[in-house]
N, C-alpha and C positions, 0 to 999 in steps of 0.2 A: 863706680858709685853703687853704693847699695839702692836696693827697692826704695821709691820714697811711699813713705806711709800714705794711706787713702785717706786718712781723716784731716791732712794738709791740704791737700789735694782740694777733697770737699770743700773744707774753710773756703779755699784759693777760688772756687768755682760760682760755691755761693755768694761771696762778696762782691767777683765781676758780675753776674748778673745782677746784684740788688745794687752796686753802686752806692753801697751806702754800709758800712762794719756794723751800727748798732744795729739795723734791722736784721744784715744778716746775721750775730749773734742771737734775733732774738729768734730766728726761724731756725738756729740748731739750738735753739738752749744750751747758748756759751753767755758767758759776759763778755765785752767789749777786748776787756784786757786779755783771756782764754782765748778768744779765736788772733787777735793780732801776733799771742806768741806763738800759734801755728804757723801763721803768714811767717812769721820770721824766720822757722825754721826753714819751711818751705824754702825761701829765699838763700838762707846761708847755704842750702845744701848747693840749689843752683848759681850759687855767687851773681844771683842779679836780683833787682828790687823788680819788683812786678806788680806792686799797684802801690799809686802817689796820694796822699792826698790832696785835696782842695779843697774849699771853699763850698761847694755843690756836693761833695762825697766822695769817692775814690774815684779811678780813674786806670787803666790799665797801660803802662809801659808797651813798647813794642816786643818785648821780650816776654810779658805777660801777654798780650793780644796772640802771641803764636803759642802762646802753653795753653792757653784757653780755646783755643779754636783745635788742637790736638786733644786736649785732654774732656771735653764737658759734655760731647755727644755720646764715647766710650764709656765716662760716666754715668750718662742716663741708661743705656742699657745697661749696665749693671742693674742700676734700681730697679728700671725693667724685668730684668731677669729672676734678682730677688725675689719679689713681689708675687710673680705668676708659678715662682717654686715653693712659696712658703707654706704651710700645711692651713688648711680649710676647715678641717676635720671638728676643729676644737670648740668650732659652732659660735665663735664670739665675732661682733660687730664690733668696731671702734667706729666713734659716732663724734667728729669736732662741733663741739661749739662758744660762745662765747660764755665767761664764769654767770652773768646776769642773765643769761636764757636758762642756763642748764638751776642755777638758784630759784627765779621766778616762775619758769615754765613747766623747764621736762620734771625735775625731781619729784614735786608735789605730784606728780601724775605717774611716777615711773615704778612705784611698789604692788600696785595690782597688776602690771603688764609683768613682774620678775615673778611675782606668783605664779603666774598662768601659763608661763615661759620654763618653767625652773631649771633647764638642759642647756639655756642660751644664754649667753657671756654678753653683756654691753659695757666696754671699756670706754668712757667720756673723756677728751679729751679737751678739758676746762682750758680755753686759752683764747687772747684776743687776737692772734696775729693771722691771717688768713691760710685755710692749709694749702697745701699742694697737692696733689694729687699724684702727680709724677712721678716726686720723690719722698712719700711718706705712704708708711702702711695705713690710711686712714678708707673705712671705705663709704662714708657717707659724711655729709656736715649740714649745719643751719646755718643760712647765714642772713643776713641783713643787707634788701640791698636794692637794686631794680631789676633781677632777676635776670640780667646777660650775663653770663659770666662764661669766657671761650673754652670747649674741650669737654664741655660735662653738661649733664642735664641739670633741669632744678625746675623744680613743681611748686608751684603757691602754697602755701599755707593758709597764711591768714593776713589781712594788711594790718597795719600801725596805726592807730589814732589815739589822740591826746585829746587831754580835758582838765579841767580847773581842782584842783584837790585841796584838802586841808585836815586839819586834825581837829578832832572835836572838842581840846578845849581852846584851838586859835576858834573854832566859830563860838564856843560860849563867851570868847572876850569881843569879837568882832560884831557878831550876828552871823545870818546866814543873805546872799545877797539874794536882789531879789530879780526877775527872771532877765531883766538887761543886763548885757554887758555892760553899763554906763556905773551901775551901782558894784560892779565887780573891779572896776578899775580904780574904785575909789580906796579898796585895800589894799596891806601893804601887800605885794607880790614878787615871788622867787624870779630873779631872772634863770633862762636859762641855758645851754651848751650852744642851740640853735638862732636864739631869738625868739621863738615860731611864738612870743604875744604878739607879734606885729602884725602874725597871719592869722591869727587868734581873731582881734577885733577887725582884723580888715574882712573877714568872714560873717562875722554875729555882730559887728555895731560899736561906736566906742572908740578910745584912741589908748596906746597903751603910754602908760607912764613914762616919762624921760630919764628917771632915775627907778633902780629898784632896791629892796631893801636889802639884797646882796644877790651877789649871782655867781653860778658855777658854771664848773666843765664839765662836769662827772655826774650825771641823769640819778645814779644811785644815791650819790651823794645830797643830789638835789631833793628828790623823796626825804631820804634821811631827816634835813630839812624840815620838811612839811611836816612830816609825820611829829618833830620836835615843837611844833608850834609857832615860829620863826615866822611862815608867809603862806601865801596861796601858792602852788606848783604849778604849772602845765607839767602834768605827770601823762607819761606812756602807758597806755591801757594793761599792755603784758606783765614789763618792770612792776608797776604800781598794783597788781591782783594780791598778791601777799601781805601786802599793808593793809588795805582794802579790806582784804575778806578776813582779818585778824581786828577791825577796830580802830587800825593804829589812823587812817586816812578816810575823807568822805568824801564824795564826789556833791562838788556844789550848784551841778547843772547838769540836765538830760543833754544839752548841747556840746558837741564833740566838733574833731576835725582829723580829718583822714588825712596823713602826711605823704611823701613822695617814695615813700620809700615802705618793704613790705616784709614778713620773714618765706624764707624758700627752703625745703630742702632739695639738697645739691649732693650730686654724686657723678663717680666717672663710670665707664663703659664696663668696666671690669668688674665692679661691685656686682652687676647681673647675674655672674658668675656663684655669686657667695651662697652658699644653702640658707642663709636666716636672713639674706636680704631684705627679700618682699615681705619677711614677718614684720621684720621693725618698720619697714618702709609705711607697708597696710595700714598699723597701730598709730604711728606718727598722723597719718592724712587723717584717722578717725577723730585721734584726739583735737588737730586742725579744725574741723567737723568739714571735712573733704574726702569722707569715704568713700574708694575707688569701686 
């Protein structure tokens, strides 16, 4: 039998551990169908099927349970090994984060830092799926989150708080309410991804509507929304700064609410290593207004 290829292999490795082909397709940037016709091959070459599906996600054969317990730790060092041989030199950070952090947050702030910089490389790595560390050359991220996360540090940034928004010709048709919650609920209002009106007025006073005038999944989309005239938002102070500080949105109360969740950046042991580590790391806490 010939060598079987590594990128089978990978497919075959990353699906047993995620237990599930579309997430692992989306952590190697395959499609569903691209990584199953690796498995397949995988398979034909060893004339055995090695992961089933179900109902729950995949599932590994006894014939897969013993190629994955031979094959997944050999594999990590590889990556390992990759990783700690690859050149340093070239002075660039890859930095993950989600496409609505790096839109709202870093961009608008990242052209004085390239000026000041101009020798150092920051490759963004716009995506929503959570990275790895292990097996990707990534050496730092933001992430969104309660800040455990196992095998890596991760420092506060800044927390999350929401508040009531709107566009300013939904308040020339509406008004603007007036300092209770009571006259806030009386308009129409965005539902939205979390609920969090519930904790809105169980916070400042007020009950929230039993219906709303529509509601979304998609925080961005939900902005979008607002800023169109449609309803009042509970918009996210981050997300919602670009509409904000352009006109498009107006915040309808000094009253806020700090939610459960915060942004961190997160990095593994090895990034220490990097020569422009602590530059981008520094800049990030300053911009946070967390300077070390």
């Amino acid at each position: 039998m010939s060598r079987l290829p590594l990128d089978q292999i990978d497919a075959f490795v990353t699906a047993a551990r995620m237990k599930n082909l579309t997430r692992a397709a989306e952590a190697m940037h395959l499609t569903v169908s691209a990584l199953s016709h690796r498995m397949r091959l995988l398979e034909d070459r060893l004339g055995h099927r090695l992961l089933l599906r179900g109902p729950r996600g995949v599932e590994l054969t006894p014939e897969g349970q013993r190629l994955f317990d031979a094959v997944a730790t050999p594999l990590d060092a590889i990556g390992h090994a990759l990783t700690r041989l690859s050149s340093r030199s070239d002075r660039v950070i890859t930095l993950s984060l989600i496409p609505s952090m790096a839109t709202a947050w870093l961009v608008p702030r990242l052209s004085a830092f390239l000026v000041a910089n101009p020798e150092l490389g920051l490759n963004l790595q716009s995506s929503t799926h959570v990275v790895d560390f292990d097996r990707e050359s990534v050496d730092m991220a933001l992430r969104l989150g309660g800040g455990q996360w196992p095998g890596v540090t991760s420092e506060l940034l800044f927390h999350e708080w929401i508040a009531p928004v709107a566009s300013p010709e939904f308040i020339k048709r509406h008004g603007k309410p007036k300092g209770d919650s009571a006259s806030l609920a009386k308009l129409p209002l965005l539902g939205d991804p979390s609920d969090r009106w519930k904790e809105w007025f169980g916070q400042h006073g007020g009950e929230a509507p039993r219906r709303y005038v529509a509601h979304f999944d998609d925080t961005e989309t939900l902005h979008q929304a607002a800023a169109q005239g449609m309803g009042v938002a509970l918009a996210r102070a981050t997300l919602a700064e670009p509409l904000i500080r352009a006109g498009r949105l107006v915040p309808l109360t000094r009253k806020r609410l700090q939610v459960d969740f915060a942004h961190y950046l997160v990095y593994p042991e090895r990034s220490l290593g990097h020569p422009e580590f602590q530059t981008v790391r520094r800049w990030l806490l300053e911009q946070a207004g967390r300077a070390p």
